[in-house]
VMD Tcl script that draws the C-alpha trace (Angstrom):
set ca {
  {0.00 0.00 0.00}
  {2.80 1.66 0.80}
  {4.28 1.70 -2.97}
  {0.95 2.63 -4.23}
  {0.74 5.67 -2.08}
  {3.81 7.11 -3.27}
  {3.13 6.15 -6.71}
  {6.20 3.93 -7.43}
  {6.02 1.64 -9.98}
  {6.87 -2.39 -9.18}
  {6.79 -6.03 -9.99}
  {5.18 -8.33 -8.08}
  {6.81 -12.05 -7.86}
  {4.14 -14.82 -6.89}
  {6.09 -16.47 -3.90}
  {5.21 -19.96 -2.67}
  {6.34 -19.96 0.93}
  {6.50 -23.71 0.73}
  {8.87 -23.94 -1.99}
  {10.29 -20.94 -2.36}
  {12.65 -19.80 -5.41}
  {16.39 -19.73 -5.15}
  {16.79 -16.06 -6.43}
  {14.46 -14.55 -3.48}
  {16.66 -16.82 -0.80}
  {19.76 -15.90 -2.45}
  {18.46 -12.15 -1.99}
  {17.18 -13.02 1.55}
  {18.43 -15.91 3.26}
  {15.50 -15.31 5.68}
  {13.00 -17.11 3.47}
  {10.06 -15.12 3.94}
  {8.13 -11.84 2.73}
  {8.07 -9.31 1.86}
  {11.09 -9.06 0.12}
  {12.08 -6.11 -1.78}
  {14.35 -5.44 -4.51}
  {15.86 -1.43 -5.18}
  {17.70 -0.94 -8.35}
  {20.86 -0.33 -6.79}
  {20.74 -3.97 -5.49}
  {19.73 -2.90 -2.14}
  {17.37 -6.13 -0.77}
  {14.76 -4.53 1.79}
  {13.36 -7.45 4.10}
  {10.75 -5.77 6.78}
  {7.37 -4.09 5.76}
  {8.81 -1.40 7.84}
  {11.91 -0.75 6.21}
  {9.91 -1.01 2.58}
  {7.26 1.53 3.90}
  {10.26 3.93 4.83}
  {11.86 3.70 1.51}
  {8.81 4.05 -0.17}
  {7.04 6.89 2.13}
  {10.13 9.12 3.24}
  {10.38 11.55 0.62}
  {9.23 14.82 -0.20}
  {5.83 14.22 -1.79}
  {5.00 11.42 0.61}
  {6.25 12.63 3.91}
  {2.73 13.75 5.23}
  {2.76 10.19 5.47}
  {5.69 9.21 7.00}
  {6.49 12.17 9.51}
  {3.24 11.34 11.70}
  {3.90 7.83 12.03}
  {7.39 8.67 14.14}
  {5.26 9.99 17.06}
  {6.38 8.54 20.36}
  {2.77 7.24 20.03}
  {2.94 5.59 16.60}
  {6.16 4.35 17.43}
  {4.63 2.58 20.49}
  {1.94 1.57 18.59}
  {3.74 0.12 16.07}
  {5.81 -1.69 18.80}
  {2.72 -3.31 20.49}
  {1.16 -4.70 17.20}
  {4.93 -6.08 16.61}
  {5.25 -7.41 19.72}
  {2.16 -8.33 22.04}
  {-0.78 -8.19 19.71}
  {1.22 -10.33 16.92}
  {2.30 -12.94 19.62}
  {-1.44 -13.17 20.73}
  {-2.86 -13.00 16.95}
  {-0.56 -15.82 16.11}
  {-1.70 -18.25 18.64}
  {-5.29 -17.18 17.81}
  {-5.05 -17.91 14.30}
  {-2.82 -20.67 14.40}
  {-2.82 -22.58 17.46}
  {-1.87 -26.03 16.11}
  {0.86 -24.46 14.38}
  {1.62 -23.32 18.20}
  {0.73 -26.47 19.68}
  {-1.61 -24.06 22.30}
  {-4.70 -25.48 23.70}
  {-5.58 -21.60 25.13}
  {-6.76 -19.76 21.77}
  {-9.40 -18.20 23.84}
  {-6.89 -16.51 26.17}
  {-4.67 -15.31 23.51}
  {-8.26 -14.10 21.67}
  {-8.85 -12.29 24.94}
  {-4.88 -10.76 25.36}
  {-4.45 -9.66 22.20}
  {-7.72 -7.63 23.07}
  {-7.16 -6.01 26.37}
  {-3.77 -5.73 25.20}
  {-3.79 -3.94 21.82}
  {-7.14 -4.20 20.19}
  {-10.08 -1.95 22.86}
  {-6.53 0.35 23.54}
  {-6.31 1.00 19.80}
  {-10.14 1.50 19.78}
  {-9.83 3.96 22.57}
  {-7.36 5.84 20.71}
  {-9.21 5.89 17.71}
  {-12.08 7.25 19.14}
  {-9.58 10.69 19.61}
  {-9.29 10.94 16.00}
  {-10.34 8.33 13.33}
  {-6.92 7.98 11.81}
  {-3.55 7.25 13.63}
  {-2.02 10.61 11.57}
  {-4.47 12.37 13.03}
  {-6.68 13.72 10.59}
  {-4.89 12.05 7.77}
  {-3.58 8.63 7.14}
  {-0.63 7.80 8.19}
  {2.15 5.08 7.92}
  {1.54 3.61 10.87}
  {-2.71 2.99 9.79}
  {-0.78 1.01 6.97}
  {1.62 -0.88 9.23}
  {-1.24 -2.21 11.71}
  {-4.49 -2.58 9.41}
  {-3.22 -5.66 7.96}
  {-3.01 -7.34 11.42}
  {-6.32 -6.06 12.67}
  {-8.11 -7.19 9.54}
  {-6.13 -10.86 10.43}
  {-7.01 -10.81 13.74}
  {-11.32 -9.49 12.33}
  {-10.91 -12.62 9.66}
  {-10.35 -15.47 12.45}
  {-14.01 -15.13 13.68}
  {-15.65 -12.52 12.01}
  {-19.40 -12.92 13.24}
  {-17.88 -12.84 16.38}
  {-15.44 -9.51 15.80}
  {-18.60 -8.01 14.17}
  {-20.15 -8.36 18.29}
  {-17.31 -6.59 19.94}
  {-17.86 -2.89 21.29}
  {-15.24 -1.46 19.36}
  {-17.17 1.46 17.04}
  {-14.20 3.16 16.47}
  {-12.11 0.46 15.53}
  {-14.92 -1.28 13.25}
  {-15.17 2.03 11.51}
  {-11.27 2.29 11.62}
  {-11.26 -1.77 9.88}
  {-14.45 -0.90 7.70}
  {-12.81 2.14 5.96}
  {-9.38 0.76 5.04}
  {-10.92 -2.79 3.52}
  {-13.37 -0.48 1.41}
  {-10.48 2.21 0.65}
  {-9.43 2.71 -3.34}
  {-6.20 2.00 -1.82}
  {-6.62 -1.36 -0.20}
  {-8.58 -2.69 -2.90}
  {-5.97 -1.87 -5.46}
  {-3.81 -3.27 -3.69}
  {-5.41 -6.36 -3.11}
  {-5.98 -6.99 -7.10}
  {-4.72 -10.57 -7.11}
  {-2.01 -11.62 -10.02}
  {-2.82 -14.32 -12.56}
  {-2.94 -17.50 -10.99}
  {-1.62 -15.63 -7.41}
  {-2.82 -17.72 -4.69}
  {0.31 -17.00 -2.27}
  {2.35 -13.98 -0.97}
  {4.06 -11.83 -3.11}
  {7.60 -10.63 -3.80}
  {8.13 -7.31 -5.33}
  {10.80 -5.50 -6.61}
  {10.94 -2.54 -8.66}
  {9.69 -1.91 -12.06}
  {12.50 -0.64 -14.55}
}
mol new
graphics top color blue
foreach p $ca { graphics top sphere $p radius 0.5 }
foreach p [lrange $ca 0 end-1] q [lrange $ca 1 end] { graphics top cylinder $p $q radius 0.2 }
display resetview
C-alpha cells in the first residue's frame, strides 16, 4: 500500500512460501516476505523498512512524519510485539501447539485491540486527521485478527475500531492493492519496475 501511495512503480513475484525460489533466498536468506528489490541492489526485508523507503520523501512525507510519534512508534511496537504474539496463537494454534486460543483471543484484546479503539475514538486515523504510515503498518493485522471469527469480531464494542477496519478494507487504496495476479494464490515478492 505503501508503494501505491507514493506512486512507485513495481513487480510483483508470486512467492510460494513452501517452496520458495532460489533467487528470493539468495536475496534473503531469511525465506520469507516481503522481500524487496531497489535498483541499486539494495534487498529490503521488513514491511517497515519497505514503507520507509517508499514513504520518506518529499511528496510522501505527510505520510511518514506522523507515524514517528512517540505514540505511533509505540503503537507500532505493540502490534509487533504483544498483539502479533497473541494473533498468532489465535489464528494458528496447532501451528503453536496451544490449547488456550481463547486466552490469547482475549490478550491480544485487552492488550492492543479496545486500547487501539480507545485511541481511535480521539481521532479516526492514527495521523491524526490524515492517514498515516503507521494505519498502513497495523491494518493488515487487525483485519487478520477481524478474519479469524468474524461474526464474532462483528459483536465486539469497538465502534471506532470497526469504523477504523471498515474504511481501510473499502479504501481505493486497499482494494488496489489487493488486485490478485494471474494465478496468485500465495504472498508476493516485489521488486521494482524498470
Amino acid at each position: 500500500m505503501a508503494l501505491l501511495v507514493a506512486g512507485i512503480d513495481f513487480d510483483a513475484h508470486e512467492v510460494s512460501l513452501r517452496d520458495k525460489p532460489p533467487e528470493m533466498l539468495t536475496r534473503s536468506p531469511k525465506g520469507s516476505v516481503p522481500v524487496m528489490l531497489l535498483p541499486d541492489g539494495t534487498v529490503l526485508e521488513q514491511s517497515w523498512d519497505i514503507m520507509r523507503w517508499a514513504l520518506n520523501q518529499d511528496a510522501t512525507r505527510n505520510w511518514w512524519e506522523p507515524a514517528q510519534s512517540t505514540e505511533n512508534l509505540d503503537w507500532l511496537a505493540r502490534n509487533d510485539g504483544v498483539f502479533k504474539h497473541h494473533l498468532d496463537r489465535y489464528k494458528y494454534p496447532e501451528r503453536y501447539n496451544e490449547t488456550d486460543w481463547a486466552g490469547h483471543r482475549e490478550n491480544a484484546l485487552s492488550a492492543f485491540l479496545r486500547p487501539l479503539s480507545s485511541r481511535l475514538e480521539q481521532s479516526s486515523l492514527l495521523g491524526g486527521s490524515e492517514p498515516c504510515a503507521t494505519d498502513l503498518a497495523l491494518f493488515p493485522f487487525v483485519r487478520q485478527f477481524a478474519a479469524v471469527e468474524p461474526d464474532w469480531f462483528e459483536l465486539l464494542q469497538l465502534s471506532a475500531l470497526h469504523t477504523w477496519l471498515a474504511n481501510w478494507l473499502s479504501s481505493h487504496l486497499f482494494l488496489r492493492c489487493m488486485h490478485k495476479l494471474p494465478g496468485q494464490t500465495t504472498a508476493a515478492f516485489p521488486s521494482l519496475g524498470h
